[in-house]
C-alpha positions in Angstrom: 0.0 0.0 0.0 1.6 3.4 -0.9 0.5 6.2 1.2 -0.1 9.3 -0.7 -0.1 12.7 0.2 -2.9 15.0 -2.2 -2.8 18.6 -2.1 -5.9 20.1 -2.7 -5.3 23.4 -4.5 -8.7 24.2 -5.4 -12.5 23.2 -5.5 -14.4 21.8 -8.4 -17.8 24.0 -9.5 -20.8 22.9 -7.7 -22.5 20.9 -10.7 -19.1 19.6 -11.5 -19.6 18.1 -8.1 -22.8 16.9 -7.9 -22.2 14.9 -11.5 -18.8 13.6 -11.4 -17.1 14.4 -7.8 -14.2 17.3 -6.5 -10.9 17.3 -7.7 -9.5 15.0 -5.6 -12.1 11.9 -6.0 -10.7 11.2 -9.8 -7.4 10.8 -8.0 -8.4 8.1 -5.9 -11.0 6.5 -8.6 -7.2 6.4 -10.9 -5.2 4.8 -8.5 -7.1 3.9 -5.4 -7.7 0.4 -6.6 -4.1 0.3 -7.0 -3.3 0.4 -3.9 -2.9 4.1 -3.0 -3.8 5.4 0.4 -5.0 9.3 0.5 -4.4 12.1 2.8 -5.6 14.9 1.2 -5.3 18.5 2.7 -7.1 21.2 1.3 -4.2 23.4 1.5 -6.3 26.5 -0.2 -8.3 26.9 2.4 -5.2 26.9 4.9 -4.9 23.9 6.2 -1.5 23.4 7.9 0.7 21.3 6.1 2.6 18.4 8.4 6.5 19.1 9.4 7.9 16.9 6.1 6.7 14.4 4.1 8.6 11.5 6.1 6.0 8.5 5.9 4.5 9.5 2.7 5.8 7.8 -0.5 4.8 10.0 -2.7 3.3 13.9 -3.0 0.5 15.0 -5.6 -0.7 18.4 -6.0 -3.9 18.9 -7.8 -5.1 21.6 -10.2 -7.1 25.2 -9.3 -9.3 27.7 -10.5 -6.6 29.7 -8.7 -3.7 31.6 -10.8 -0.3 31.6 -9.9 -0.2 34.9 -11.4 -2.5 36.3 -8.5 0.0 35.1 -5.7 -1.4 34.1 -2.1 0.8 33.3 0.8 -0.5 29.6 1.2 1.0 28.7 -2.4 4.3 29.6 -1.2 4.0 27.3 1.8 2.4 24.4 -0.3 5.8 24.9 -2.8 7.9 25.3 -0.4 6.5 22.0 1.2 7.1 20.1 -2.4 10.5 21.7 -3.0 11.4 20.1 0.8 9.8 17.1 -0.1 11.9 16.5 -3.4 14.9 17.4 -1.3 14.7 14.3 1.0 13.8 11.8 -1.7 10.3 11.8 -1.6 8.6 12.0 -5.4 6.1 14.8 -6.0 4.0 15.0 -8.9 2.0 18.6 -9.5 -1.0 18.7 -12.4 -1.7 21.4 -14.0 -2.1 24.4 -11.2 0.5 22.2 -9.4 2.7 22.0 -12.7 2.4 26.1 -12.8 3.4 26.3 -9.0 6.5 24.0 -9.3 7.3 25.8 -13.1 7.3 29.2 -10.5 9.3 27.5 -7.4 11.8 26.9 -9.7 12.5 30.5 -11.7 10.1 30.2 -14.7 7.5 32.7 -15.5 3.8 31.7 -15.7 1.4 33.8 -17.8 -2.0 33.8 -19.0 -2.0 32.5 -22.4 -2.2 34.6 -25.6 -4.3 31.5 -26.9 -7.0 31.5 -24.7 -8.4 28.0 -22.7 -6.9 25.3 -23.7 -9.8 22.7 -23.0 -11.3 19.3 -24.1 -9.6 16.2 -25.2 -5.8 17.3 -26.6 -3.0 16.1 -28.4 0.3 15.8 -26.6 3.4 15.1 -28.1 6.7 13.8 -26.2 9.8 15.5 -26.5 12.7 13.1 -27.1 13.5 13.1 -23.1 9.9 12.6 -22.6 10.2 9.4 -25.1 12.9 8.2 -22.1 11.2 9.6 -19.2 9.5 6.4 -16.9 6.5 9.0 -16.4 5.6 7.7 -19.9 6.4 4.2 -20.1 4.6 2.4 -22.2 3.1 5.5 -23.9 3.4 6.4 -27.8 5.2 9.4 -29.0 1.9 11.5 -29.4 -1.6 10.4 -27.1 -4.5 11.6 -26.3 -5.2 13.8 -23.2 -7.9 15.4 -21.3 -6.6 19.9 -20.5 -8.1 22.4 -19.0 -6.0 25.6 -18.0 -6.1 29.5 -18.9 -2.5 30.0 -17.6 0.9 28.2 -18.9 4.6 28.1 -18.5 5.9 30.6 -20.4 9.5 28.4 -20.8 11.0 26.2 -19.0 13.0 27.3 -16.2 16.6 26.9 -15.6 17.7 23.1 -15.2 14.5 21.7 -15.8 13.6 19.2 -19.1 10.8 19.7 -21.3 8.9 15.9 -21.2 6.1 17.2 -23.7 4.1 19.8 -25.5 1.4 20.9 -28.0 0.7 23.7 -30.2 -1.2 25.3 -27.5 1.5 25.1 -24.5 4.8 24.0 -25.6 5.7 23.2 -22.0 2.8 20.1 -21.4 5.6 18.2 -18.9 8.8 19.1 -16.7 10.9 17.3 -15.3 12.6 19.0 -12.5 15.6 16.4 -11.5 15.1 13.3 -10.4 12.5 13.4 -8.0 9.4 16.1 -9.4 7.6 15.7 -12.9 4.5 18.1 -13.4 1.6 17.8 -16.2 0.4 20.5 -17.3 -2.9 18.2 -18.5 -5.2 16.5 -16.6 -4.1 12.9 -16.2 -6.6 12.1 -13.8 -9.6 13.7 -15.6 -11.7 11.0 -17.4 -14.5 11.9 -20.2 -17.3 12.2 -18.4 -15.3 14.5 -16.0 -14.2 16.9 -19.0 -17.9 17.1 -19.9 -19.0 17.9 -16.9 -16.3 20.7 -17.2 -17.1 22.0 -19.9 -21.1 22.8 -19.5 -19.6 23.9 -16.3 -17.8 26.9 -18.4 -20.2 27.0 -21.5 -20.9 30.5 -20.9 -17.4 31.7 -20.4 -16.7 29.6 -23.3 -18.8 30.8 -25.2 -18.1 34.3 -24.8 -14.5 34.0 -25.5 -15.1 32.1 -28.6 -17.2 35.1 -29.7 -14.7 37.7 -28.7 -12.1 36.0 -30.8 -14.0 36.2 -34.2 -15.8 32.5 -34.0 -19.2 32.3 -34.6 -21.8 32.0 -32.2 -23.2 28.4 -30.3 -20.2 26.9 -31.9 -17.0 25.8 -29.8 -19.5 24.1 -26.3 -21.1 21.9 -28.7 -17.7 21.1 -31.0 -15.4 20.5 -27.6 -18.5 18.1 -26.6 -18.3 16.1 -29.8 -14.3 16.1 -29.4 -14.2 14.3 -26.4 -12.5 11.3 -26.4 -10.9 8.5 -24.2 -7.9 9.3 -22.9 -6.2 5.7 -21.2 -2.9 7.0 -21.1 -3.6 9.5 -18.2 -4.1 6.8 -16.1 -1.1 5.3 -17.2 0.4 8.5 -16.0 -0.2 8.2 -12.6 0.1 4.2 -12.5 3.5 4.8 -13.6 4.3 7.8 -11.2 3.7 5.5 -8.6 5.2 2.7 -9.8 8.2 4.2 -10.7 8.9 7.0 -9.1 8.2 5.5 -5.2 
Protein backbone atom coordinates (compact mmCIF):
# COMPACT_ATOMS: atom_id res chain seq x y z
CA UNK A 1 0.00 0.00 0.00
CA UNK A 2 1.57 3.38 -0.88
CA UNK A 3 0.49 6.25 1.24
CA UNK A 4 -0.14 9.34 -0.73
CA UNK A 5 -0.11 12.67 0.16
CA UNK A 6 -2.87 14.96 -2.21
CA UNK A 7 -2.83 18.56 -2.07
CA UNK A 8 -5.86 20.11 -2.66
CA UNK A 9 -5.30 23.43 -4.50
CA UNK A 10 -8.68 24.25 -5.41
CA UNK A 11 -12.51 23.18 -5.46
CA UNK A 12 -14.43 21.78 -8.42
CA UNK A 13 -17.77 23.96 -9.53
CA UNK A 14 -20.84 22.95 -7.70
CA UNK A 15 -22.45 20.91 -10.68
CA UNK A 16 -19.11 19.56 -11.53
CA UNK A 17 -19.56 18.15 -8.05
CA UNK A 18 -22.84 16.90 -7.90
CA UNK A 19 -22.23 14.95 -11.52
CA UNK A 20 -18.82 13.59 -11.40
CA UNK A 21 -17.06 14.43 -7.83
CA UNK A 22 -14.24 17.31 -6.50
CA UNK A 23 -10.85 17.29 -7.73
CA UNK A 24 -9.47 14.98 -5.59
CA UNK A 25 -12.09 11.93 -5.97
CA UNK A 26 -10.65 11.19 -9.77
CA UNK A 27 -7.39 10.80 -8.03
CA UNK A 28 -8.38 8.13 -5.92
CA UNK A 29 -10.95 6.47 -8.61
CA UNK A 30 -7.22 6.36 -10.88
CA UNK A 31 -5.15 4.80 -8.46
CA UNK A 32 -7.06 3.94 -5.38
CA UNK A 33 -7.68 0.41 -6.57
CA UNK A 34 -4.15 0.26 -7.04
CA UNK A 35 -3.27 0.43 -3.89
CA UNK A 36 -2.87 4.07 -3.00
CA UNK A 37 -3.75 5.43 0.35
CA UNK A 38 -5.01 9.35 0.52
CA UNK A 39 -4.43 12.12 2.76
CA UNK A 40 -5.62 14.88 1.20
CA UNK A 41 -5.27 18.53 2.73
CA UNK A 42 -7.13 21.24 1.30
CA UNK A 43 -4.17 23.44 1.54
CA UNK A 44 -6.30 26.54 -0.20
CA UNK A 45 -8.27 26.92 2.36
CA UNK A 46 -5.15 26.93 4.86
CA UNK A 47 -4.90 23.85 6.19
CA UNK A 48 -1.54 23.42 7.94
CA UNK A 49 0.66 21.30 6.13
CA UNK A 50 2.57 18.43 8.38
CA UNK A 51 6.49 19.08 9.36
CA UNK A 52 7.92 16.90 6.09
CA UNK A 53 6.73 14.35 4.12
CA UNK A 54 8.56 11.46 6.07
CA UNK A 55 5.96 8.51 5.86
CA UNK A 56 4.52 9.46 2.71
CA UNK A 57 5.76 7.77 -0.48
CA UNK A 58 4.76 10.04 -2.66
CA UNK A 59 3.35 13.88 -2.99
CA UNK A 60 0.50 15.01 -5.61
CA UNK A 61 -0.73 18.43 -6.00
CA UNK A 62 -3.88 18.89 -7.75
CA UNK A 63 -5.12 21.55 -10.24
CA UNK A 64 -7.13 25.18 -9.27
CA UNK A 65 -9.31 27.73 -10.47
CA UNK A 66 -6.59 29.70 -8.66
CA UNK A 67 -3.72 31.57 -10.76
CA UNK A 68 -0.33 31.65 -9.92
CA UNK A 69 -0.20 34.94 -11.41
CA UNK A 70 -2.45 36.26 -8.51
CA UNK A 71 -0.03 35.12 -5.70
CA UNK A 72 -1.44 34.06 -2.05
CA UNK A 73 0.78 33.25 0.83
CA UNK A 74 -0.54 29.64 1.17
CA UNK A 75 1.05 28.66 -2.37
CA UNK A 76 4.34 29.64 -1.24
CA UNK A 77 3.98 27.32 1.85
CA UNK A 78 2.43 24.43 -0.32
CA UNK A 79 5.76 24.86 -2.84
CA UNK A 80 7.91 25.25 -0.37
CA UNK A 81 6.53 22.02 1.23
CA UNK A 82 7.08 20.15 -2.37
CA UNK A 83 10.54 21.66 -2.97
CA UNK A 84 11.44 20.13 0.76
CA UNK A 85 9.78 17.06 -0.11
CA UNK A 86 11.91 16.48 -3.35
CA UNK A 87 14.93 17.41 -1.32
CA UNK A 88 14.69 14.33 1.04
CA UNK A 89 13.76 11.77 -1.72
CA UNK A 90 10.30 11.81 -1.59
CA UNK A 91 8.60 12.01 -5.44
CA UNK A 92 6.09 14.83 -5.99
CA UNK A 93 3.97 15.05 -8.90
CA UNK A 94 1.95 18.60 -9.52
CA UNK A 95 -0.95 18.74 -12.37
CA UNK A 96 -1.73 21.39 -14.04
CA UNK A 97 -2.06 24.36 -11.18
CA UNK A 98 0.49 22.17 -9.37
CA UNK A 99 2.74 22.05 -12.71
CA UNK A 100 2.43 26.06 -12.80
CA UNK A 101 3.44 26.31 -9.02
CA UNK A 102 6.55 24.03 -9.29
CA UNK A 103 7.32 25.84 -13.08
CA UNK A 104 7.28 29.20 -10.51
CA UNK A 105 9.34 27.47 -7.35
CA UNK A 106 11.83 26.89 -9.73
CA UNK A 107 12.50 30.52 -11.68
CA UNK A 108 10.13 30.15 -14.66
CA UNK A 109 7.52 32.68 -15.51
CA UNK A 110 3.79 31.68 -15.67
CA UNK A 111 1.36 33.81 -17.76
CA UNK A 112 -2.02 33.75 -18.97
CA UNK A 113 -2.02 32.48 -22.35
CA UNK A 114 -2.22 34.58 -25.58
CA UNK A 115 -4.35 31.54 -26.95
CA UNK A 116 -7.00 31.49 -24.66
CA UNK A 117 -8.43 28.05 -22.70
CA UNK A 118 -6.91 25.26 -23.67
CA UNK A 119 -9.83 22.69 -22.98
CA UNK A 120 -11.30 19.28 -24.12
CA UNK A 121 -9.62 16.15 -25.24
CA UNK A 122 -5.77 17.30 -26.58
CA UNK A 123 -2.97 16.07 -28.44
CA UNK A 124 0.31 15.79 -26.59
CA UNK A 125 3.43 15.13 -28.12
CA UNK A 126 6.66 13.80 -26.16
CA UNK A 127 9.80 15.48 -26.49
CA UNK A 128 12.73 13.06 -27.14
CA UNK A 129 13.47 13.10 -23.09
CA UNK A 130 9.94 12.58 -22.62
CA UNK A 131 10.16 9.35 -25.12
CA UNK A 132 12.94 8.22 -22.15
CA UNK A 133 11.17 9.60 -19.19
CA UNK A 134 9.51 6.43 -16.93
CA UNK A 135 6.46 8.97 -16.36
CA UNK A 136 5.63 7.68 -19.95
CA UNK A 137 6.45 4.25 -20.07
CA UNK A 138 4.62 2.37 -22.23
CA UNK A 139 3.12 5.49 -23.95
CA UNK A 140 3.37 6.41 -27.83
CA UNK A 141 5.16 9.35 -29.03
CA UNK A 142 1.88 11.54 -29.45
CA UNK A 143 -1.56 10.43 -27.08
CA UNK A 144 -4.52 11.59 -26.33
CA UNK A 145 -5.16 13.75 -23.17
CA UNK A 146 -7.92 15.42 -21.30
CA UNK A 147 -6.57 19.85 -20.49
CA UNK A 148 -8.07 22.40 -18.97
CA UNK A 149 -6.00 25.59 -18.03
CA UNK A 150 -6.11 29.49 -18.88
CA UNK A 151 -2.53 30.03 -17.57
CA UNK A 152 0.94 28.18 -18.94
CA UNK A 153 4.65 28.14 -18.53
CA UNK A 154 5.93 30.57 -20.43
CA UNK A 155 9.49 28.39 -20.80
CA UNK A 156 11.00 26.22 -19.00
CA UNK A 157 13.01 27.26 -16.15
CA UNK A 158 16.65 26.86 -15.61
CA UNK A 159 17.74 23.11 -15.21
CA UNK A 160 14.52 21.68 -15.80
CA UNK A 161 13.60 19.21 -19.11
CA UNK A 162 10.84 19.70 -21.32
CA UNK A 163 8.87 15.89 -21.24
CA UNK A 164 6.10 17.19 -23.68
CA UNK A 165 4.10 19.79 -25.49
CA UNK A 166 1.43 20.94 -28.04
CA UNK A 167 0.71 23.70 -30.16
CA UNK A 168 -1.20 25.33 -27.52
CA UNK A 169 1.50 25.08 -24.51
CA UNK A 170 4.80 24.03 -25.62
CA UNK A 171 5.70 23.17 -22.03
CA UNK A 172 2.81 20.15 -21.37
CA UNK A 173 5.56 18.17 -18.94
CA UNK A 174 8.77 19.06 -16.74
CA UNK A 175 10.94 17.31 -15.33
CA UNK A 176 12.62 18.98 -12.55
CA UNK A 177 15.59 16.36 -11.49
CA UNK A 178 15.07 13.27 -10.42
CA UNK A 179 12.52 13.36 -8.03
CA UNK A 180 9.42 16.07 -9.44
CA UNK A 181 7.65 15.70 -12.93
CA UNK A 182 4.53 18.15 -13.45
CA UNK A 183 1.60 17.76 -16.25
CA UNK A 184 0.36 20.50 -17.30
CA UNK A 185 -2.88 18.16 -18.49
CA UNK A 186 -5.25 16.47 -16.64
CA UNK A 187 -4.10 12.93 -16.17
CA UNK A 188 -6.58 12.08 -13.75
CA UNK A 189 -9.61 13.68 -15.59
CA UNK A 190 -11.69 11.03 -17.41
CA UNK A 191 -14.53 11.92 -20.17
CA UNK A 192 -17.30 12.19 -18.40
CA UNK A 193 -15.34 14.52 -16.04
CA UNK A 194 -14.17 16.87 -18.98
CA UNK A 195 -17.89 17.09 -19.92
CA UNK A 196 -18.97 17.95 -16.91
CA UNK A 197 -16.29 20.71 -17.23
CA UNK A 198 -17.13 22.03 -19.91
CA UNK A 199 -21.07 22.77 -19.45
CA UNK A 200 -19.64 23.93 -16.30
CA UNK A 201 -17.84 26.90 -18.39
CA UNK A 202 -20.22 26.96 -21.50
CA UNK A 203 -20.87 30.47 -20.94
CA UNK A 204 -17.37 31.73 -20.43
CA UNK A 205 -16.74 29.56 -23.34
CA UNK A 206 -18.78 30.76 -25.21
CA UNK A 207 -18.10 34.34 -24.79
CA UNK A 208 -14.47 34.00 -25.51
CA UNK A 209 -15.09 32.14 -28.58
CA UNK A 210 -17.23 35.08 -29.66
CA UNK A 211 -14.73 37.65 -28.71
CA UNK A 212 -12.09 35.99 -30.83
CA UNK A 213 -13.98 36.19 -34.17
CA UNK A 214 -15.79 32.50 -33.99
CA UNK A 215 -19.20 32.27 -34.58
CA UNK A 216 -21.78 32.03 -32.22
CA UNK A 217 -23.18 28.37 -30.31
CA UNK A 218 -20.20 26.87 -31.89
CA UNK A 219 -16.96 25.79 -29.84
CA UNK A 220 -19.53 24.08 -26.29
CA UNK A 221 -21.06 21.87 -28.71
CA UNK A 222 -17.66 21.10 -30.99
CA UNK A 223 -15.39 20.53 -27.57
CA UNK A 224 -18.51 18.14 -26.63
CA UNK A 225 -18.29 16.13 -29.77
CA UNK A 226 -14.35 16.10 -29.43
CA UNK A 227 -14.18 14.35 -26.38
CA UNK A 228 -12.50 11.30 -26.43
CA UNK A 229 -10.87 8.54 -24.20
CA UNK A 230 -7.91 9.31 -22.86
CA UNK A 231 -6.20 5.71 -21.22
CA UNK A 232 -2.92 6.98 -21.12
CA UNK A 233 -3.62 9.50 -18.25
CA UNK A 234 -4.10 6.80 -16.13
CA UNK A 235 -1.14 5.32 -17.23
CA UNK A 236 0.41 8.52 -16.04
CA UNK A 237 -0.25 8.24 -12.62
CA UNK A 238 0.05 4.24 -12.46
CA UNK A 239 3.52 4.80 -13.60
CA UNK A 240 4.30 7.76 -11.23
CA UNK A 241 3.71 5.51 -8.63
CA UNK A 242 5.18 2.67 -9.83
CA UNK A 243 8.19 4.20 -10.72
CA UNK A 244 8.88 6.97 -9.14
CA UNK A 245 8.22 5.46 -5.20
Amino acid sequence: MKNVLLLKAGDAAHSVKLSVGDYEHWFVESLGPDGCRFDILHVHRGARLPDSASGYDAVMMTGSPASVTQWEPWMERAADFMLGAAARGVPVLGVCFGHQLLAHAHGARVVRNTQGREIGSVQVTLSEAGREDPLFHGLPERFTIQATHEDSVQESPPHATVLAGNAHSAVQALAFGPHIRGVQFHPEVHPAAMRALILARSEKLEDEAIRRGHAPGERVPRLLAGIAPSPAGQRILRNFVERFT
